[in-house]
N, C-alpha and C positions, 0 to 999 in steps of 0.2 A: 720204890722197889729196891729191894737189896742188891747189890751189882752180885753177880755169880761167877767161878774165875773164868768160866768160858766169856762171857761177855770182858772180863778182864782182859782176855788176851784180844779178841776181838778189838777194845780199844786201842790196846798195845799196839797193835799191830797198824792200822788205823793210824792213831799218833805220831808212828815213825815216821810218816809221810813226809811231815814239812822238815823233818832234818834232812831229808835225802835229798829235797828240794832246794834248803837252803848252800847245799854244795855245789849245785850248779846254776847256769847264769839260763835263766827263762829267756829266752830271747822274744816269743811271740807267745799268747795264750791260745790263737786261732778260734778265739770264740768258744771256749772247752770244747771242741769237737775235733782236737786233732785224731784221735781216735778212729775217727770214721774216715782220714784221711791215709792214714796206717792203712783200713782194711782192704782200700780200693786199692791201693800201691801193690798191697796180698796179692791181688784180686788178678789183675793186670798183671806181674809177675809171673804169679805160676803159669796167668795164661800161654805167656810168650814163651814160657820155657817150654810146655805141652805143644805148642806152634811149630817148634823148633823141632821135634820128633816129628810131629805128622804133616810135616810142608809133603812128606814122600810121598805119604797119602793120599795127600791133594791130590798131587802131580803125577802119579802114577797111570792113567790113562794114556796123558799126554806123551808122557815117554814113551810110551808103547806104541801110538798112534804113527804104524806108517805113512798115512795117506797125508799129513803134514810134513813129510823129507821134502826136500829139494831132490832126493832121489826118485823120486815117487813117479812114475812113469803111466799110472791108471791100471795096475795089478800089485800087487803084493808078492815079490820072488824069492823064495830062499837062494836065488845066484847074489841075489846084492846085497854084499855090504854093509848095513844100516847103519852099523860103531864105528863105521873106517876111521883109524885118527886121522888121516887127511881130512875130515871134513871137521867143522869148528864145534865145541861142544852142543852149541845150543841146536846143531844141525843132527844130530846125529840120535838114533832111535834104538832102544834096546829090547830084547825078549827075553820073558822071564818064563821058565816052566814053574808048576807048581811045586814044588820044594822049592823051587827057587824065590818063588813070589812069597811062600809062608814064611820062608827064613828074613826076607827083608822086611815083612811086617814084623815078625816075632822077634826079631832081632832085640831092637828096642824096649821091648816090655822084657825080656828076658833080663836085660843090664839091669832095668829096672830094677827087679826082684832081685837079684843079685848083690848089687848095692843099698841094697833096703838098711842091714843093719849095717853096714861100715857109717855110711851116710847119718846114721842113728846115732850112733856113737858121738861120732863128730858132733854133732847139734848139740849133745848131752856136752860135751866138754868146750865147743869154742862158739857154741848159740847158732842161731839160723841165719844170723846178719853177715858174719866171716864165712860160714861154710857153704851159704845160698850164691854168696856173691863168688868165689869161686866156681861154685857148679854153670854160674852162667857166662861166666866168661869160656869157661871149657865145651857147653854148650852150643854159645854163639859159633865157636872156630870151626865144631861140629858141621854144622849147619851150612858154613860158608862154602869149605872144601868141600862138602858131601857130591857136586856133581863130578869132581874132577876124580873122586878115588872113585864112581858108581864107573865112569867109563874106562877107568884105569884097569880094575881089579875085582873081581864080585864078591870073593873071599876077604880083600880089604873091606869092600865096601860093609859087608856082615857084619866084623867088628867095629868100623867105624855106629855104626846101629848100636851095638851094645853098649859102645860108650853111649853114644848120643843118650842112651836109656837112664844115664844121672839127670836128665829133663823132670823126669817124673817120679826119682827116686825118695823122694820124702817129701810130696806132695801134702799129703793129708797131714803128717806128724805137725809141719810148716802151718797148717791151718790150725791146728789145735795148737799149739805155741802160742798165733798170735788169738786167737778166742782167751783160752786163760790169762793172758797178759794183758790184752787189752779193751776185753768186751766187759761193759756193765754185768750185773746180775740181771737185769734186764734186757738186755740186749743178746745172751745168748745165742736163741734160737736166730734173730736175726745175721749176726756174725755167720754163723755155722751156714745159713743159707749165702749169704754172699759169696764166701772161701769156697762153698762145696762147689759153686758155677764156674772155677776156671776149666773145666771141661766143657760146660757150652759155649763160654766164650772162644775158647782156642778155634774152636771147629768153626763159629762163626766168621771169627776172623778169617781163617786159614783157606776153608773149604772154595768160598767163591771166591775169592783173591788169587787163591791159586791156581782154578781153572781158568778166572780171567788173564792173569800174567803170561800164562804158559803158552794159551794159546793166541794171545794178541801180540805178546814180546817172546818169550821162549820159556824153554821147561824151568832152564839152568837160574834165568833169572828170578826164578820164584823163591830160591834156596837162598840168593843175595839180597832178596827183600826182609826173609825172616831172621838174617841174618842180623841185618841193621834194627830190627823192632826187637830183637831179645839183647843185643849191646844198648839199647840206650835204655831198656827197662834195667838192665844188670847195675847200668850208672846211677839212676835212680835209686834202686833199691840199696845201694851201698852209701848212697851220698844221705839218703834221707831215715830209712828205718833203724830203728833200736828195740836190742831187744828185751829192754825192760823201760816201761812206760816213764820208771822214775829218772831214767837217765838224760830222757828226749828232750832237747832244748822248746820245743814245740807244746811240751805241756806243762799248766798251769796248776796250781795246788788244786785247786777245786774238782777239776775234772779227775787229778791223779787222787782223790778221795774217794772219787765217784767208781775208779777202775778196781774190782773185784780180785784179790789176791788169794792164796792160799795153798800152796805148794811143798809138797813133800820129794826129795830130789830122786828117794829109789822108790820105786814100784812092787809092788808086794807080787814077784813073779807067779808065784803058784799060785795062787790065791787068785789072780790074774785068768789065769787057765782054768781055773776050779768054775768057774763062774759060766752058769750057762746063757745070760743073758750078754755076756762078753762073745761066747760063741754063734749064740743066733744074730747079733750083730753082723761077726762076721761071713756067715752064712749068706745075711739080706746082700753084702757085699755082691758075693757070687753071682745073683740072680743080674745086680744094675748093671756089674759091668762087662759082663756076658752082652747085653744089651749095646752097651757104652763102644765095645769093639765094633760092631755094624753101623754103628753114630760115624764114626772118626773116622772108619778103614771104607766098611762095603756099601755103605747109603749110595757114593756118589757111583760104582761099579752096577749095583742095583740099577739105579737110575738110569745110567747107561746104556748097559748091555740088555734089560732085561721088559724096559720100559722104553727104551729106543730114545732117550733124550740126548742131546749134543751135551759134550762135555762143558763147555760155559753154561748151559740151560740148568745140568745136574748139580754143577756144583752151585749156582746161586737157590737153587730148591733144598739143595742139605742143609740152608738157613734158616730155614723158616721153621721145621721143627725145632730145630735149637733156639732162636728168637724165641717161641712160645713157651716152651721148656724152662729157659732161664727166666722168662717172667713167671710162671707159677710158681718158680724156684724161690724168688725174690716175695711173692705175695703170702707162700705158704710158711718162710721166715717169719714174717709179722704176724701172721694172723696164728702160729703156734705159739707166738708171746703174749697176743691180748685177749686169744680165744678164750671164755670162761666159763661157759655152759657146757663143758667135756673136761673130765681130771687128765692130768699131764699123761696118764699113761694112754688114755683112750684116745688123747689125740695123735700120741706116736701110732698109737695101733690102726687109727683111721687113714690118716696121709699117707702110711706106709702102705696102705692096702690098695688105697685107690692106685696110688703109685706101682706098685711088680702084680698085685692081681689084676687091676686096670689094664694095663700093659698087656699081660699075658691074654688076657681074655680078648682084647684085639688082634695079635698077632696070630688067635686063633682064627680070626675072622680075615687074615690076610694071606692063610694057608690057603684057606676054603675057597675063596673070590679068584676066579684067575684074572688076572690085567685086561682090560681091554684097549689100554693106552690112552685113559680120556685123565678131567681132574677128579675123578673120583681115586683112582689107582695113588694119586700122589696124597689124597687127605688122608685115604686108610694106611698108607706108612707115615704118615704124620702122625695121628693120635698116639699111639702106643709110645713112640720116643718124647713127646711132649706131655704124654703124665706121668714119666719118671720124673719132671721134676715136683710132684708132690712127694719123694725123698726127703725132701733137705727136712720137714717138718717130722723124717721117722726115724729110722734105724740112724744116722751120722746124729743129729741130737740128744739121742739114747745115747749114744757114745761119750757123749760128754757130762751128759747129766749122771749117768751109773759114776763113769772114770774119774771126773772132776777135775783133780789136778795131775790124775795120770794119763789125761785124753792123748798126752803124744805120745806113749807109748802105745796105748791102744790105737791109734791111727797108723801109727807103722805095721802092725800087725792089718789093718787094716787097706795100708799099702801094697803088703804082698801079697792080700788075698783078691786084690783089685789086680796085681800085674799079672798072679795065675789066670785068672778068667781070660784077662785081653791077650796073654799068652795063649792058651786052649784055643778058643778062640781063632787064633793067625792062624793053626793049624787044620783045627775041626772044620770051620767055611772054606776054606778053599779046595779040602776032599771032598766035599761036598757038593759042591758047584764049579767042578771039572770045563762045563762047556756052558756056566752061567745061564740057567735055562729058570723058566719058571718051577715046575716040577722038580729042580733041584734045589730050588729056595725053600720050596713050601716046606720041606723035611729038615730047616734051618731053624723057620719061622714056627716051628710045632716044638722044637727042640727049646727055643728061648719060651716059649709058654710054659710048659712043664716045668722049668727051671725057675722062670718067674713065681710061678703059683707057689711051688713046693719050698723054695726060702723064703716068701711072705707067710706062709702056713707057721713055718718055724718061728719065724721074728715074735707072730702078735702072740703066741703061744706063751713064749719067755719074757716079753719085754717089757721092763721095769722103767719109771720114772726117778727113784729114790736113787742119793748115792752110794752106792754098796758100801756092807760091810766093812770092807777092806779099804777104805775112802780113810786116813787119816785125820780124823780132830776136824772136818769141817768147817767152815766159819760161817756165824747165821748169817753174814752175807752172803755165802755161798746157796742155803740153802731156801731162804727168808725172805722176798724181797722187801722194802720198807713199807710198800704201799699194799701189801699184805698182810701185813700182819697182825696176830691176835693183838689185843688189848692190854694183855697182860706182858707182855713182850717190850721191852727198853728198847726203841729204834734208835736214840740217839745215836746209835754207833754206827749206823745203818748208811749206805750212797743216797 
């Protein structure tokens, strides 16, 4: 076959590989699978830094919870005291009204969004390795102080939230970084499902860890626990990640062969915008983390207040949807890689649907059911958060297979349309459920179905497999896989 220049440069490009490698010293080849050891480092990362924002989450019961004071006399008085500084932080119990309560959730997603493009910027100019590893040490200190400025100051405590909110400021951008850099063409879907789960894992870790600290050891000390597990991920991620695969003393020629390139450094903005399978992306956004707020913030308040469970019982129950979740998250990665009886777009269009229509057509059936307090009450708010993770297989995949090598800026776009929701969100449920009743939930639980149904309606409508237009010069590794392709097709150049 005649080589073509596209396949020229393909090799070209391919070729440069063992120069880049012979300037640095391999120390370990890890079996060519340092890669998968990058993703999990991701993985664990983000999570701790997400940890590190909603330890408040967790804990937020128990701060409240006067019948655990040492003041606590078998009534609840507004004559006493509860913040006295005479009494030692971990004794001492605060009330929040609602402004007050939405401003400490919103807080955080507010910085978020906030910080979305500075933090964007920053990635573009000094990579996710220098600028990650700063956000987490700034995070960690966050985290530490957070009890002594809540009882100091409420207006500190606020903006300390908006900082704390660079936790989750370029989340997604951070996952599409390390997907382009260091997932096969093959491994894709998989990547994007691992990175997309540090939101269930945070909350796994977080949610029953926190209830159990707070109320076995104290509130304060839940904030010094997550403190220490985002400092030694910070250490980690600084001592081990790079952010280009050719650089890693950790990887081998082979594997760096096998890692998938192809990057153009601006982003074609408008063009960007013009795109309406770029928008219905960010639409599906809307409906998840609408949802994703009630995961992280209200499941364990839910569970509490509305289903009468003890704070240690709620928060080890806000696990198990998430446990299930991050597994279909994790199963529906693979199986959108080796699926092959559905073309790429039908299977974004299926996962996604089971996924926000699923969802939503449950939560319709958790308006309707009022609680009886048995285990039926806890399975039916189970499902609905445990089929968002047939996600990872839709709209975040679509994202990267349209964007390609623009997936991080399409995920920071996709970052602030995630911080608006869990913003909305902080404010919308807590008007809403004034006096935490059932009757005031169900008008919550109808509002996330509607939302869910009407952004999956959108996504399968637009949603494309192919990489757009505006995708610069592709590499047929990008788009080819080897074990793919026609006949007629040169693989040699191929992972």
């Amino acid at each position: 076959m005649t080589e073509t220049p596209h396949s020229h440069s393909t090799s070209s490009s391919i070729s440069s590989i063992p120069d880049e490698d012979s300037e640095r010293r391999i120390l370990c080849g890890c079996a060519g699978a340092n890669r998968f050891v990058i993703v999990a480092l991701g993985l664990l990362f983000l999570s701790f830094l997400m940890s590190s924002l909603i330890a408040f989450n967790a804990t937020f019961v128990a701060i409240m919870d006067k019948t655990t004071s040492p003041l606590y006399n078998g009534s609840i008085s507004a004559d006493i005291d509860w913040a006295s500084s005479s009494l030692p932080i971990r004794d001492r119990r605060l009330s929040f009204g609602v402004l007050e309560k939405s401003l400490s959730f919103a807080g955080g997603f507010a910085g978020s969004m906030l910080a979305t493009f500075p933090v964007d910027m920053l990635l573009k100019k000094y990579g996710p390795h220098k600028v990650m590893t700063v956000i987490g040490i700034i995070c960690t200190t966050m985290v530490a102080i957070t009890p002594t400025v809540m009882c100091w100051s409420f207006p500190a405590f606020v903006v300390l939230r908006v900082i704390s909110g660079l936790a989750i400021s370029n989340s997604f951008p951070v996952a599409g970084y390390i997907v382009n850099e260091w997932a096969t063409t093959t491994e894709k879907g998989l990547f994007v499902a691992i990175l997309s789960g540090f939101v269930e894992v945070s909350a796994l870790v977080t949610m029953p860890l926190s209830g159990l600290i707070a109320t076995r050891v104290s509130w304060d000390m839940n904030f010094y626990f997550h403190a220490i597990l985002c400092g030694l991920l910070t250490l980690f991620w600084a001592l081990y990640y790079r952010d280009k695969q050719t650089k890693h003393p950790f990887v081998a020629k082979r594997e760096s062969q096998r890692i998938s390139r192809g990057k153009q450094p601006t982003p074609p903005l408008q063009r960007i915008f013009r795109s309406m399978v770029i928008w219905a992306i960010w639409i599906a956004v809307i409906g998840n983390f609408l949802v994703a707020q009630f995961t992280i913030s209200y499941s364990p308040l839910y569970l509490s207040y509305v289903l009468g469970f003890h704070t240690t019982t709620a928060g080890v129950l806000t696990i198990v949807p998430l446990a299930v979740q991050l597994l279909i998250k994790l199963l529906t990665g693979l199986a959108s890689d080796r699926l092959t009886c559905l073309p790429e777009v039908g299977k974004l269009r299926l996962f996604n649907s089971i996924a926000l229509l699923g969802s939503g057509l449950f939560f319709i059936l958790l308006a309707l059911i009022p609680p009886n307090g048995d285990a039926f009450d806890v399975i039916l708010i189970i499902i609905p958060i445990a089929l968002l993770g047939f996600t990872s297989g839709g709209y975040p995949k679509c994202a990267v297979m349209v964007s390609q090598q623009h997936s991080p800026f399409v995920m920071s776009i996709v970052q602030i349309v995630a911080c608006c929701s869990l913003l909305t969100g902080s404010f919308v449920v807590p008007a809403l459920t004034k006096d935490d009743t059932f009757e005031q939930w169900r008008n919550v639980f109808l509002i996330y179905a509607f939302v869910l149904t009407l952004s999956n309606t959108i996504f399968i409508a637009f949603a494309r497999a192919k990489p757009a237009k505006w995708v610069a010069n592709p590499t047929k590794a990008e788009i080819i896989p080897a074990d793919c392709a026609p006949a007629n097709v040169n693989t040699s150049t191929l992972p």
